[in-house]
C-alpha positions as CSV (number, residue, x, y, z in Angstrom):
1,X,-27.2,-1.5,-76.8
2,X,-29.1,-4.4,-75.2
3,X,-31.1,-2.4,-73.1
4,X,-32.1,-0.2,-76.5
5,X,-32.6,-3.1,-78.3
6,X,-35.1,-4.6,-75.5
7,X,-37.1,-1.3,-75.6
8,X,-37.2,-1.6,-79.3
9,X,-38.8,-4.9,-78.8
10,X,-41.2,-3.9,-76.0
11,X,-42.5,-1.4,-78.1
12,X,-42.8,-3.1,-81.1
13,X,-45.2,-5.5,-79.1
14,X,-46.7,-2.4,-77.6
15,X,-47.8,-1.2,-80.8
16,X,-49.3,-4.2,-82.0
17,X,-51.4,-5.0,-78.7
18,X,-52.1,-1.3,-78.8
19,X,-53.5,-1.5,-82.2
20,X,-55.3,-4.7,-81.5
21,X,-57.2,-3.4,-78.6
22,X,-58.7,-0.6,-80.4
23,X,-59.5,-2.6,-83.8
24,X,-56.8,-0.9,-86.1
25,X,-56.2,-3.2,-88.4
26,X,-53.1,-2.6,-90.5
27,X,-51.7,-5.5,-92.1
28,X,-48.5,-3.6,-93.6
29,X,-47.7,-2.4,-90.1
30,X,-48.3,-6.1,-89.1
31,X,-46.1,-7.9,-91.6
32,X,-43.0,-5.7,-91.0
33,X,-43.3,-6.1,-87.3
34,X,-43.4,-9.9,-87.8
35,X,-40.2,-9.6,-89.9
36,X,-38.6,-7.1,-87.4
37,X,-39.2,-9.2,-84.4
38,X,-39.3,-12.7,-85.4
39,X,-35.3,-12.9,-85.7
40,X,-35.1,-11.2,-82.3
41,X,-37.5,-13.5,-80.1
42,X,-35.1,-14.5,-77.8
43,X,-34.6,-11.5,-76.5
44,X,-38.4,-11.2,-75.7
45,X,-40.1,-11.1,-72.3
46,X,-42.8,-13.3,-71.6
47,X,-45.2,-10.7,-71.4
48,X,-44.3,-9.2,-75.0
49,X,-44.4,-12.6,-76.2
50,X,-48.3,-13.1,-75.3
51,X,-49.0,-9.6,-75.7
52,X,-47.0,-9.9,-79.4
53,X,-49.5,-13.5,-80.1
54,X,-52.4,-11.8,-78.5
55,X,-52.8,-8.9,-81.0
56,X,-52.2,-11.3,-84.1
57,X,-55.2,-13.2,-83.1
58,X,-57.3,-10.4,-81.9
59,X,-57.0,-8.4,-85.6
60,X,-56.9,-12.0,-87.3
61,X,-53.7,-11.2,-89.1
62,X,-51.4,-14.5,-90.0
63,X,-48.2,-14.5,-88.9
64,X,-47.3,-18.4,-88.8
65,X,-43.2,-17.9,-88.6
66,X,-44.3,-15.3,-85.4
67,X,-46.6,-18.0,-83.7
68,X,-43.6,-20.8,-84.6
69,X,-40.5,-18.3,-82.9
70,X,-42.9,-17.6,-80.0
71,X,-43.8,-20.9,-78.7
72,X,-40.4,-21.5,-79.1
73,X,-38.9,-18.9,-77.3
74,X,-42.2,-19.6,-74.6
75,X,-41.1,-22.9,-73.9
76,X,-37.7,-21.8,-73.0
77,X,-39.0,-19.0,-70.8
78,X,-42.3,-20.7,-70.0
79,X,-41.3,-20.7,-65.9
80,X,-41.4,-16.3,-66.2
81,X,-44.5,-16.4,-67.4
82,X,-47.7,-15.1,-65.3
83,X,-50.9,-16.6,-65.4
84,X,-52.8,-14.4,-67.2
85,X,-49.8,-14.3,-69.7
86,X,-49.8,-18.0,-70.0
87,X,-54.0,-17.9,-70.7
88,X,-53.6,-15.0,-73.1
89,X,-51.0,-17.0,-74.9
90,X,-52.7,-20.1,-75.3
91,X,-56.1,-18.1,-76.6
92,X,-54.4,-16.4,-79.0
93,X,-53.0,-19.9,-80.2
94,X,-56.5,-21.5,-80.3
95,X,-58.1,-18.4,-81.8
96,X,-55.5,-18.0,-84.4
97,X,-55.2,-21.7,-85.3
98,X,-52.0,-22.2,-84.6
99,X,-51.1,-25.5,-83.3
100,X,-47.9,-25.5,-80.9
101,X,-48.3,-29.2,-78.8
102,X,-45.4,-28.6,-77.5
103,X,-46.2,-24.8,-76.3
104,X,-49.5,-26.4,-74.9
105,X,-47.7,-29.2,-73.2
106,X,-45.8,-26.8,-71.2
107,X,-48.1,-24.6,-70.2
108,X,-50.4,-26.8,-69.1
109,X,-47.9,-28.6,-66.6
110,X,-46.4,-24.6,-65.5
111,X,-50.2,-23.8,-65.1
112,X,-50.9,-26.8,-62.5
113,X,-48.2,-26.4,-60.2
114,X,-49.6,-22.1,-60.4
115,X,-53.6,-22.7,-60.3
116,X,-53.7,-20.7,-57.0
117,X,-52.3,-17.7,-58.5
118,X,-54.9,-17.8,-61.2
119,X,-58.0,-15.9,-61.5
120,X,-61.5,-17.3,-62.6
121,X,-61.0,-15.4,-66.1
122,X,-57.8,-16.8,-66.4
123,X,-59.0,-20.3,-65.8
124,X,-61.8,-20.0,-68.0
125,X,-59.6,-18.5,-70.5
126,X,-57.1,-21.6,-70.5
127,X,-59.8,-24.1,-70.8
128,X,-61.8,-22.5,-73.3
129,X,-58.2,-22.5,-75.4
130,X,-57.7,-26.2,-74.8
131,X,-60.7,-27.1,-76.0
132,X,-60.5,-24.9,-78.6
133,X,-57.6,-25.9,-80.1
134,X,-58.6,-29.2,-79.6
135,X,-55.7,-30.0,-77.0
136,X,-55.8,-32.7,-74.8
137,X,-54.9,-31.8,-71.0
138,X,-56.6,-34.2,-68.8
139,X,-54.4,-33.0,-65.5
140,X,-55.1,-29.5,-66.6
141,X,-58.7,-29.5,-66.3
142,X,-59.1,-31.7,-63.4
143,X,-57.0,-29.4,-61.5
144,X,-58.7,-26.6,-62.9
145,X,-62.1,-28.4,-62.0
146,X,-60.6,-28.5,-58.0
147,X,-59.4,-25.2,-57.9
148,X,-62.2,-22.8,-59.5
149,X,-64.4,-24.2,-56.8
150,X,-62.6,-22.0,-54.1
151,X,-63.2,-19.2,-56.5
152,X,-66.5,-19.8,-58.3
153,X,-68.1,-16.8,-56.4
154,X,-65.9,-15.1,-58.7
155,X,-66.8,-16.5,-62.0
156,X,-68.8,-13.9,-64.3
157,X,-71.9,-15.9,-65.7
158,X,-69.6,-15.6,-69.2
159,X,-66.8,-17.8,-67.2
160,X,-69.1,-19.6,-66.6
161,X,-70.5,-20.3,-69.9
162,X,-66.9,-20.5,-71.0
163,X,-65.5,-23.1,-68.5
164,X,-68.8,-25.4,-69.0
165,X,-68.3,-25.1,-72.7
166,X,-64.9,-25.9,-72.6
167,X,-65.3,-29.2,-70.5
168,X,-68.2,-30.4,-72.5
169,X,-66.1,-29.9,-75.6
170,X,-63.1,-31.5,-74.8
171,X,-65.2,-34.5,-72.9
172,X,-64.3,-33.9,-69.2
173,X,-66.9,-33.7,-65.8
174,X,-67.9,-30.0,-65.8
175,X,-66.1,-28.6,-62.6
């Protein structure tokens, strides 16, 4: 039963991040995967949990009582997360407009002690989402400022673009 009930889940995120990524928009489907999983959250993974938020944002649908059960559930789980998980999350929460501190908080102090297992899309994705949402990480961006130099060669020129934007915007050094 709990192993159906995870797959049920799995591919109720699926769906939506499936229907996302190729611009179906269907806000009926939407809504009554919202109701169907909100309830359940707990028994998310951290991957479904940003792939869940990541498709919301990307079709612009609201769903504030989903953003509210998965930063909740997040911050629990917040140490299964990957990094690209954790960057996808915290896009989807700036792009969205939904404000979770406390989501922010702990991704930002999870994301520090990880920064060498990040990417340079990743790291340009979870600054751009700081400063987006207008969320204050001073630690975050300094380390982020330290460790995209042993990576810049992999930066696309959007990265780039992104990462500078980011710092000027939230009033840090550029890296």
């Amino acid at each position: 039963r709990i192993f159906k009930e995870h797959n049920i889940m799995q591919n109720m995120a699926i769906i939506a991040w499936s229907c996302a990524k190729t611009g179906h928009e269907s806000p009926e489907l939407f809504d009554l995967i919202s109701r169907k999983v909100v309830p359940k959250m707990p028994r998310f993974h951290a991957q479904n949990m940003s792939n869940i938020v990541w498709a919301y944002a990307k079709v612009n649908h609201p769903a504030p009582e989903l953003f509210k059960a998965v930063a909740r559930t997040a911050i629990e789980k917040i140490d299964t997360f990957s990094p690209q998980g954790m960057a996808n999350m915290v896009w989807a929460y700036a792009t969205a407009k939904q404000p979770a501190p406390e989501l922010f908080d702990a991704v930002a102090v999870k994301a520090i002690m990880e920064l060498e297992r990040f990417n340079s899309q990743a790291m340009s994705n979870m600054v751009w989402s700081y400063a987006t949402a207008g969320h204050a990480a001073p630690e975050l961006f300094k380390s982020v400022s330290k460790a995209s130099m042993n990576i810049l060669y992999t930066f696309s020129p959007q990265s780039i673009a992104n990462t500078v934007w980011a710092y000027a915007m939230a009033g840090y050094s550029t890296p």
